[in-house]
Every structure is written in structure tokens, then in C-alpha cells.
C-alpha angles and dihedrals in degrees: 000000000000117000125227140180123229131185124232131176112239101261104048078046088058095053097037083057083049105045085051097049080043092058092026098250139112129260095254089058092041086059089035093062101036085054089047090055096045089052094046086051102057097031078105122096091211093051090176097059089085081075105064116115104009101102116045108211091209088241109108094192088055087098087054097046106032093142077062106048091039097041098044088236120151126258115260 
């Protein structure tokens, strides 16, 4: 494992001490797995992808049209 040093204000190092005493770990793993999971999310080349599906438009026809919905076109 190499070691590093990293800068936080004040305040983000405070709830980063908290959220580690929260899951009962310290604050390099903390770091270590929110990294990990930063990393495992844009591996991607389509980043956005880890988005689809998790909000609903209200339009049930929006699959069908998505020129539409992304482009801003009217609808025929």
C-alpha cells in the first residue's frame, strides 16, 4: 500500500471523522473506499450510463422518442 497526504477544510475533515466513527472505520479507509467507489463508477466510457433508469420523466412514450426528449424536437 503506498501512503499519501491530502488537504481538507475543517469542516468536510469533521464529517469525514464523523462518518468513520458512524461506519467504525477509520478516516483512510473512509477515503480508501469512497475513492474505490468513484473509480468503479467512471470506468465506464459512457459515465453517464449509471444514471438510466433512476429518474422516471412521467411520459411513457419518452423510450420511444428519445431524439425527442434529449434534442428538445417536437413531437411529430
Amino acid at each position: 500500500m503506498l501512503r499519501t497526504q491530502i488537504s481538507l477544510a475543517p469542516e468536510m475533515y469533521a464529517r469525514a471523522r464523523a462518518e468513520a466513527a458512524r461506519q467504525g472505520v477509520s478516516i483512510a479507509e473512509l477515503v480508501r473506499r469512497a475513492l474505490a467507489a468513484q473509480l468503479a463508477a467512471g470506468s465506464g466510457d459512457k459515465p453517464w450510463m449509471r444514471f438510466a433508469g433512476v429518474v422516471a420523466s412521467g411520459d411513457a412514450t419518452a423510450s420511444r422518442s428519445l431524439d425527442d426528449v434529449v434534442y428538445g424536437r417536437g413531437r411529430p
